[in-house]
TORTIFI-595159 format. One record per residue (C-alpha): residue number from 1; x, y, z; residue in three letters. Coordinates in steps of 0.02 Angstrom, whole numbers, m for minus. Example, Ala and Ser with C-alpha at 12.3 -4.5 7.8 and 13.67 -1.06 7.14 Angstrom:
2
R    i    east   north      up   aa
R    1     615    m225     390  ALA
R    2     684     m53     357  SER
// end
This chain:
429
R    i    east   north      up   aa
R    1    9197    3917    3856  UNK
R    2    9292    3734    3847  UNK
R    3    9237    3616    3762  UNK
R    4    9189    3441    3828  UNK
R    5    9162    3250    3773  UNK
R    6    9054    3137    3844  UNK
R    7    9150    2982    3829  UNK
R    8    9080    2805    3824  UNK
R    9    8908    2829    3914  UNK
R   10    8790    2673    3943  UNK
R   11    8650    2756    3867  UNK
R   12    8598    2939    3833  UNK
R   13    8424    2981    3865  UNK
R   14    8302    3137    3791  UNK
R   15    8149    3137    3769  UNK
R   16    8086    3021    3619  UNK
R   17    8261    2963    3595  UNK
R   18    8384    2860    3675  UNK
R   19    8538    2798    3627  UNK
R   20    8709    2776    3643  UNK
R   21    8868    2869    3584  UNK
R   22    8965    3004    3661  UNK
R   23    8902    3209    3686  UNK
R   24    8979    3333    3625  UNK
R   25    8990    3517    3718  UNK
R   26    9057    3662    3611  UNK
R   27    9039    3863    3665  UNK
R   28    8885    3775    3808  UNK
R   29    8780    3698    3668  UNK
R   30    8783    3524    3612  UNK
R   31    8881    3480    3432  UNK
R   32    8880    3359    3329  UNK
R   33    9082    3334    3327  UNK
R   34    9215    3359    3442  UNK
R   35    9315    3491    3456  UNK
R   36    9489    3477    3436  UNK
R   37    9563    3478    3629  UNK
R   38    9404    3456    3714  UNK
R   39    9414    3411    3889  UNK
R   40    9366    3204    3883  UNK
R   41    9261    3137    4040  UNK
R   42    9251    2953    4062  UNK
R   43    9066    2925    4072  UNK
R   44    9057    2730    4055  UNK
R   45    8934    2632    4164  UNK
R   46    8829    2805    4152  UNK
R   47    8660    2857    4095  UNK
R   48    8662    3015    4021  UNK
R   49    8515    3145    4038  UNK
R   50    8453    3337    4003  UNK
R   51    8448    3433    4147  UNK
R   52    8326    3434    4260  UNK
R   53    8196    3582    4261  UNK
R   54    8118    3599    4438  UNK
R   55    7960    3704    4356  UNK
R   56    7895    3755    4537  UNK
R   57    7990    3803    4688  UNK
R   58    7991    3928    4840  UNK
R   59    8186    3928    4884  UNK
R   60    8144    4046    5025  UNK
R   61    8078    3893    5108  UNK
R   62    8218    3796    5135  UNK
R   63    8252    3898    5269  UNK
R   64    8078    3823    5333  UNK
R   65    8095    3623    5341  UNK
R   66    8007    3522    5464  UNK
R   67    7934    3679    5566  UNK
R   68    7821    3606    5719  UNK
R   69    7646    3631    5664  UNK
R   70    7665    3609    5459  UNK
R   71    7674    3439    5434  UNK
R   72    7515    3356    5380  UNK
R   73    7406    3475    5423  UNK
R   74    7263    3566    5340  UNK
R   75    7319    3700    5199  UNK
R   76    7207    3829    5318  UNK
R   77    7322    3787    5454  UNK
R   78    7482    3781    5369  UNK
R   79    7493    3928    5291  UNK
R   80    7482    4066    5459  UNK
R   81    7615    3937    5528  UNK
R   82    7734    3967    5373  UNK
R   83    7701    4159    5392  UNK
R   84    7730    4163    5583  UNK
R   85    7914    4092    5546  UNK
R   86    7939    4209    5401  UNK
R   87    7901    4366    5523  UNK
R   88    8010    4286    5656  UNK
R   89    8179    4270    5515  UNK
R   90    8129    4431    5460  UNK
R   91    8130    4437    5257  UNK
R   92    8260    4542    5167  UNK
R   93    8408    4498    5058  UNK
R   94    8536    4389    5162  UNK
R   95    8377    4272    5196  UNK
R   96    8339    4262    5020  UNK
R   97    8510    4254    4993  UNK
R   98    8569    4120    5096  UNK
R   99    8420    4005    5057  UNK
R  100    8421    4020    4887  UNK
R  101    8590    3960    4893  UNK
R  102    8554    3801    4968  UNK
R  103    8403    3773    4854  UNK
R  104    8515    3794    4717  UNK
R  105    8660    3684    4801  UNK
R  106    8531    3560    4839  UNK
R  107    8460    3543    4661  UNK
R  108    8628    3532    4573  UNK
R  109    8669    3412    4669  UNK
R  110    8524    3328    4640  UNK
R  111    8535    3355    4449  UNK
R  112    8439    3517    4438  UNK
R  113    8512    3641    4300  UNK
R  114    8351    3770    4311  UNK
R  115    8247    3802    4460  UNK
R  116    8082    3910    4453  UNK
R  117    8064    4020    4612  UNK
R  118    7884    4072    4660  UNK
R  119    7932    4196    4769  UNK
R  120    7780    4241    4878  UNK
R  121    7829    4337    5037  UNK
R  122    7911    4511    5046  UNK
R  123    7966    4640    5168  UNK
R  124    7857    4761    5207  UNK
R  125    7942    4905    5150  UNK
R  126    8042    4911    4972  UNK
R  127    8013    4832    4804  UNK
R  128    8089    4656    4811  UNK
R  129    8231    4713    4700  UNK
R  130    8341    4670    4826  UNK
R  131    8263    4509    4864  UNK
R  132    8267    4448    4679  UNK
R  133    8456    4514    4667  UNK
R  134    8496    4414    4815  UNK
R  135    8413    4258    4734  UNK
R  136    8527    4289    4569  UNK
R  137    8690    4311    4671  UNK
R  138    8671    4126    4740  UNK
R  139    8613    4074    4563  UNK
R  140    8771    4164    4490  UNK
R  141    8892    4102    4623  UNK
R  142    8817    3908    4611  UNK
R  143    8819    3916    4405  UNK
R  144    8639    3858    4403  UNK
R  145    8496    3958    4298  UNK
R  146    8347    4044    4369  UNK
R  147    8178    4080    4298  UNK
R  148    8123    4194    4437  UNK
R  149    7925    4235    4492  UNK
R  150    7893    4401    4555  UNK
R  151    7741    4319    4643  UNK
R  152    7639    4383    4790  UNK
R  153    7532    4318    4918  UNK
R  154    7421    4476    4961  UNK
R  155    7527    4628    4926  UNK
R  156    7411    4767    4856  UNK
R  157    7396    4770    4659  UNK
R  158    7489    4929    4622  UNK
R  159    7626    4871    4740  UNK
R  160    7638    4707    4656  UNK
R  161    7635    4781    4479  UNK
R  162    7798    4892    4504  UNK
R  163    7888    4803    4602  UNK
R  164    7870    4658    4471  UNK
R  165    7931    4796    4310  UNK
R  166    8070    4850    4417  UNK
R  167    8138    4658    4449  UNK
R  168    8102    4628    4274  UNK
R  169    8225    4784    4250  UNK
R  170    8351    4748    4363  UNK
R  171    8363    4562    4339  UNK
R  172    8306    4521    4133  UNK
R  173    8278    4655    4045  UNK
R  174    8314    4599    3858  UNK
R  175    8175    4524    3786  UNK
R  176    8039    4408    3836  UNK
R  177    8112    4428    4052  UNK
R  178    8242    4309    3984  UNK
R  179    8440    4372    4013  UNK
R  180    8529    4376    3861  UNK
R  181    8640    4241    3907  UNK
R  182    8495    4139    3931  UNK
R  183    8546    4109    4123  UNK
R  184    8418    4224    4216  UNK
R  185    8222    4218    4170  UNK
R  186    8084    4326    4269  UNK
R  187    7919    4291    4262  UNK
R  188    7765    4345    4364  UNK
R  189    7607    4265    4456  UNK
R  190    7502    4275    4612  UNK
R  191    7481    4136    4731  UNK
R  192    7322    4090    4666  UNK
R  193    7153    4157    4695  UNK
R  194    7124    4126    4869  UNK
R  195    7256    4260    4905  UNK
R  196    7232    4385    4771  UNK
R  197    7085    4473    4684  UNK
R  198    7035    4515    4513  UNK
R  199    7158    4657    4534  UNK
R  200    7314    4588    4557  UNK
R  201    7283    4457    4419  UNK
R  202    7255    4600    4288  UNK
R  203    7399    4732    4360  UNK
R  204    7517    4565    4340  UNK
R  205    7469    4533    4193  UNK
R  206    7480    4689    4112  UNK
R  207    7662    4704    4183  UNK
R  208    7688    4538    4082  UNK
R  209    7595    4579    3920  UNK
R  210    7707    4755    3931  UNK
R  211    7889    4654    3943  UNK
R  212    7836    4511    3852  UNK
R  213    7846    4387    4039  UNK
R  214    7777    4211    4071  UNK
R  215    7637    4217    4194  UNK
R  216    7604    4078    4329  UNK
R  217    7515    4042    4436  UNK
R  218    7429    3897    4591  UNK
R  219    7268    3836    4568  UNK
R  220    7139    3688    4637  UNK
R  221    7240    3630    4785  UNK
R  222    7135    3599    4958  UNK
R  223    7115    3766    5016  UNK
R  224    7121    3863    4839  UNK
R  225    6973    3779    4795  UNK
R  226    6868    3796    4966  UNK
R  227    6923    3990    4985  UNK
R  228    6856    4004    4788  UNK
R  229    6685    3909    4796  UNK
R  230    6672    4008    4971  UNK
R  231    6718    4207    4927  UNK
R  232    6637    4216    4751  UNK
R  233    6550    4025    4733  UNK
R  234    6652    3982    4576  UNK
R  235    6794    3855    4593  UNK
R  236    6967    3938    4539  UNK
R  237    6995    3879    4363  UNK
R  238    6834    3968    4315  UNK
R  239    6868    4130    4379  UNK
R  240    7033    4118    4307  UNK
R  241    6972    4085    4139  UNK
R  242    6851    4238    4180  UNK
R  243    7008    4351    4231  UNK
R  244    7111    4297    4054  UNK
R  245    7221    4196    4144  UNK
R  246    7177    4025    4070  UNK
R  247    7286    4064    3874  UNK
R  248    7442    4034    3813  UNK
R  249    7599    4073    3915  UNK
R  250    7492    4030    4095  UNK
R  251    7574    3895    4175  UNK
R  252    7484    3821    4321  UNK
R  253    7528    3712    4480  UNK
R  254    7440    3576    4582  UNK
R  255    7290    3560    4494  UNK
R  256    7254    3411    4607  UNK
R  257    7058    3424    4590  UNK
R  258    7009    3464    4417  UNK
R  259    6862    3388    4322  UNK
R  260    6853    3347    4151  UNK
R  261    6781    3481    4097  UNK
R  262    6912    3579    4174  UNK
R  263    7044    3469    4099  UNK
R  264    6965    3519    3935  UNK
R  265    6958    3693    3946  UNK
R  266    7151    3695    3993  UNK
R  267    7188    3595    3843  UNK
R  268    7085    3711    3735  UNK
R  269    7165    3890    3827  UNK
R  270    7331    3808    3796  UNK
R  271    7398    3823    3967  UNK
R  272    7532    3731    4012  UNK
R  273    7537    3605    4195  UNK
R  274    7636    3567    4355  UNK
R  275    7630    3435    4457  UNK
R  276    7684    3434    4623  UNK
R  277    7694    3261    4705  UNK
R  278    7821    3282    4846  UNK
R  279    7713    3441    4898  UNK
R  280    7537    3377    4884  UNK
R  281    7556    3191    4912  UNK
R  282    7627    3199    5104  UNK
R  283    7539    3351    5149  UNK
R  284    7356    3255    5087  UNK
R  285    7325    3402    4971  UNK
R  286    7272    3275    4833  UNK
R  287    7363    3202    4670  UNK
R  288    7338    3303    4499  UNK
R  289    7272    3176    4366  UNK
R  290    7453    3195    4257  UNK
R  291    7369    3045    4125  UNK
R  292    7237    3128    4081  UNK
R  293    7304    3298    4076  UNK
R  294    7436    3212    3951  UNK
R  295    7295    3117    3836  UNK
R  296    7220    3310    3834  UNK
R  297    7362    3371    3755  UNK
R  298    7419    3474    3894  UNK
R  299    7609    3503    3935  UNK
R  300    7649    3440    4117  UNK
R  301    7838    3492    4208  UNK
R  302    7873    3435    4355  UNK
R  303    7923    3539    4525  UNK
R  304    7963    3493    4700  UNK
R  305    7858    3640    4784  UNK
R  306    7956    3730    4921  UNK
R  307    8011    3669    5092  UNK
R  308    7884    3709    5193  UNK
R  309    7786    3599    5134  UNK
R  310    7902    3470    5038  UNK
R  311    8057    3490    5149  UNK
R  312    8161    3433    5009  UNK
R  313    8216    3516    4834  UNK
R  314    8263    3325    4746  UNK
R  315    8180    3342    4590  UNK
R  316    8222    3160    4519  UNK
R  317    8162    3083    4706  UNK
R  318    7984    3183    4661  UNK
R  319    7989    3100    4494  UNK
R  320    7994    2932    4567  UNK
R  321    7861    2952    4680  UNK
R  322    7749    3043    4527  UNK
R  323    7766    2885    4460  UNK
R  324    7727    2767    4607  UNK
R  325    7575    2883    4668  UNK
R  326    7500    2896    4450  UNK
R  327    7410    2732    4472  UNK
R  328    7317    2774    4620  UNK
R  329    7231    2917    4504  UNK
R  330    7218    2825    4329  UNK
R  331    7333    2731    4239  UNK
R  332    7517    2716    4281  UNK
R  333    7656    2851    4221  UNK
R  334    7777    2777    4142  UNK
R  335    7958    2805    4195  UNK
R  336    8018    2898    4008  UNK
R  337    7846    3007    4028  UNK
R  338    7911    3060    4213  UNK
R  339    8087    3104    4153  UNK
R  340    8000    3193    4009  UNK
R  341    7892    3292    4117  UNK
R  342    8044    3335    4240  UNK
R  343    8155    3414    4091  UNK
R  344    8076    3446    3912  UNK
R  345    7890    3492    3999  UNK
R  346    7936    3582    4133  UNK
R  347    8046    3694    4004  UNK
R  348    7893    3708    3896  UNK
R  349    7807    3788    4050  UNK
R  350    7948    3918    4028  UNK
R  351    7939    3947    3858  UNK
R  352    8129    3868    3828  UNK
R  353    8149    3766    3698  UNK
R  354    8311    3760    3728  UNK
R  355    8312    3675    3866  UNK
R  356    8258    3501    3968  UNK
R  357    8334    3407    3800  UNK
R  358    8478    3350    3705  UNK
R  359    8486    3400    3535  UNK
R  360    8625    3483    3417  UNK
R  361    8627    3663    3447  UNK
R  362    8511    3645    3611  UNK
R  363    8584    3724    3772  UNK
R  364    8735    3594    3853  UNK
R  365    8636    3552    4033  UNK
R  366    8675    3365    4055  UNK
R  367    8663    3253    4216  UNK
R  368    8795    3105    4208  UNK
R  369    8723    2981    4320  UNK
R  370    8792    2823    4366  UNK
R  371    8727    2685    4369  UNK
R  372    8858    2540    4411  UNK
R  373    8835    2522    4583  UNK
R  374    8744    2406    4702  UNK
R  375    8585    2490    4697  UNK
R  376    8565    2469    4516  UNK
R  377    8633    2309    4488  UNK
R  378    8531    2167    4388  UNK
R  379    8448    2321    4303  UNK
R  380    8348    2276    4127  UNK
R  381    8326    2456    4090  UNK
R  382    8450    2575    4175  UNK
R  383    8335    2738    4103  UNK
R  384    8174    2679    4181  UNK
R  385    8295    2609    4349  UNK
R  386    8339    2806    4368  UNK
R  387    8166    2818    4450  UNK
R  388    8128    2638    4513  UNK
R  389    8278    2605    4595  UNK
R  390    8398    2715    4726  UNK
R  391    8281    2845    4780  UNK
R  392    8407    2971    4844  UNK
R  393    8519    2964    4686  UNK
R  394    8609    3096    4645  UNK
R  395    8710    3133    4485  UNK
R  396    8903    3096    4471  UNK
R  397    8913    3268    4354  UNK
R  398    8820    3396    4310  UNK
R  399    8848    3509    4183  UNK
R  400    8747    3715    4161  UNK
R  401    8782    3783    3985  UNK
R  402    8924    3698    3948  UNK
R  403    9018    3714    4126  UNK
R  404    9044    3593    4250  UNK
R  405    8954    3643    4416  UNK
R  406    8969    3460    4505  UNK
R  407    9103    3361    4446  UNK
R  408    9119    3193    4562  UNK
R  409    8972    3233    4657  UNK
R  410    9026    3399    4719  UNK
R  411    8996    3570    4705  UNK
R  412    9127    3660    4589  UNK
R  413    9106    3847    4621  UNK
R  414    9055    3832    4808  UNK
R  415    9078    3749    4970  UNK
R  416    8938    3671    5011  UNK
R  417    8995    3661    5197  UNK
R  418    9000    3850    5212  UNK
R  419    8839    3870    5121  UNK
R  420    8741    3769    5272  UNK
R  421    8841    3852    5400  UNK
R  422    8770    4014    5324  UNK
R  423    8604    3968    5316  UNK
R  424    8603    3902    5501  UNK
R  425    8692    4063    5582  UNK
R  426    8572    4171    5475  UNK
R  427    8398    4086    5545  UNK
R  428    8475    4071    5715  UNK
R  429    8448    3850    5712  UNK
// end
């Protein structure tokens, strides 16, 4: 692995620290010193930053964006429309394949080092094996990392129970789902409970408790919570608390209508949060109460939600509007809690402490960002201004484990004109 120096950066930024000073990148973790002949990268007029952890995706939906009939509309309504196009592409592995590549290619180049896939749909005959070796080729080819969710949106129990061992098998089987090089994660969770019974949650969960996985799972969105109160008149938080998945290791997304008594039981289960603004905010699915599931005590990532409904995979563009949309809910996010939440909480939800900061002997994922330009000029604060100002920025470099994947704004490993040509021969549009 070659080493690396950060050289001369504006500011470096992790969270509860900031500073200046250059980083160091030895065998992909971050030293103290450099080494002697490290590769020097002029950084000046840059903020510096960890990685950002998208903690909740569906990469299979970028293959999906701005579909007649999903935008805006009803969760009821949107969902048959998302599985209509799904049948029509026909899922196997060179759809999985060929989206996940641009989900990948979009979120490095948006500063993205780790991306969570919720993978929800299958074909109708197999395992998924192929489907979640088709996500890690793209991964593999881009230089990303993957945590990836053997999810399922209806598939029967026992179905959903092997197929999820034999990913776990195929993909990350050293301990805890996570690959030994720390690159590929799997983890497992049902859509939430107005797609899957009692059942499912406990045949998924006994997969995880088996190979030590994460579990996670969607809850209290518009639908989730109407298809709860209506099937067995409890909303879903309680029935997942009933079902043991409300503890430690249970991350959860949305969450846009909780109450406080909710909030407090997920503080006191220890589950950890996602919120999902660029999913739930345009769609009217609601805004999760992120202040008050911080002053609880409760870990909150940050994920962009997949394109169906988002129609973008910008993770730092999602942060900004988190922020913007926190005041209409209770008091305002701050921009340093927003960055927080989009690296070092969202890679609590995945049980990595190695990742989503900067720290000596933490795992080297770094976004250089610059900030010289137009768009940030007159600037008091060039962190916060990451969020406030230049809504589509994107990172100058961005570095996985101590490699360079997008050196002057471009994709090292890959063309990112033959991965869209791909995608668009391969769904026929």
């Amino acid at each position: 692995m070659n080493a690396l120096t950060l050289h001369d950066p504006l500011a470096v930024w992790t969270e509860a620290d900031e500073g200046t000073g250059d980083v160091h990148v030895s065998d992909g973790v971050v030293t103290a010193q450099a080494e002697a002949g490290a590769e020097r990268i002029d950084v000046s007029g840059c903020v510096v930053t960890p990685g950002l952890v998208n903690a909740h995706h569906h990469l299979m939906q970028s293959a999906f964006r701005t579909l007649p009939g999903t935008r805006g509309v009803a969760m009821r309504d949107w969902l048959p429309a998302m599985a209509a196009a799904y049948r029509a592409a026909r899922i196997d592995g060179t759809l999985a394949f060929a989206a996940a590549r641009v989900g990948i290619a979009e979120g490095l180049l948006s500063g993205v080092t780790t991306v969570a896939d919720h993978h929800l749909n299958w074909p109708e005959e197999g395992g998924g094996v192929e489907i979640a070796l088709a996500v890690e080729r793209a991964r593999a080819e881009l230089g990303g990392r993957l945590a990836f969710v053997r999810g399922t949106a209806g598939d029967p129990p026992d179905r959903a129970a092997r197929s999820a061992d034999a990913i776990a098998a195929a993909v990350a089987p050293d301990a805890g789902g996570v690959s030994a090089d720390g690159m590929t994660q799997v983890a497992v969770g049902p859509a939430g409970v107005h797609s899957d019974g009692r059942a499912t949650f406990d045949a998924l969960a006994e997969v995880a408790r088996d190979r030590g996985l994460r579990r996670r799972t969607q809850a209290n969105e518009q639908v989730d919570t109407t298809i709860a109160l209506e099937r067995y008149g409890r909303r879903p938080l309680d029935l997942l608390d009933e079902w043991g998945w409300l503890e430690p290791g249970v991350t959860i997304a949305h969450l846009c209508d909780v109450t406080d008594r909710e909030i407090a039981l997920l503080a006191e289960r220890g589950v950890t949060a996602t919120h999902a603004p660029g999913c739930d905010v345009p769609m009217g699915w609601g805004i999760a109460p992120v202040r008050d599931l911080l002053d609880a005590g409760i870990a909150v990532g940050l994920g962009t939600s997949g394109g169906g409904s988002n129609d973008a995979g910008h993770l730092l563009a999602d942060a900004r509007l988190a922020m913007q949309v926190s005041g209409l809910v209770g008091p305002q996010l701050s921009a340093r809690e927003v960055l927080s939440a989009a690296t070092a909480g969202s890679a609590r939800g995945l049980g990595r402490d190695d990742l989503g900061r900067i720290r000596e002997g933490g795992s080297a994922d770094l976004c250089v960002w610059d900030v010289s330009g137009a768009a940030d000029a007159g600037s008091a604060d060039p962190v916060a201004g990451l969020l406030w100002m230049s809504p589509g920025r994107r990172p100058r470099h961005v570095i996985v484990g101590g490699r360079v994947v997008v050196r002057d704004h471009r994709l090292v490993a890959a063309d990112e004109a033959e991965i869209v040509a791909a995608l668009r021969e391969r769904v026929g549009r």
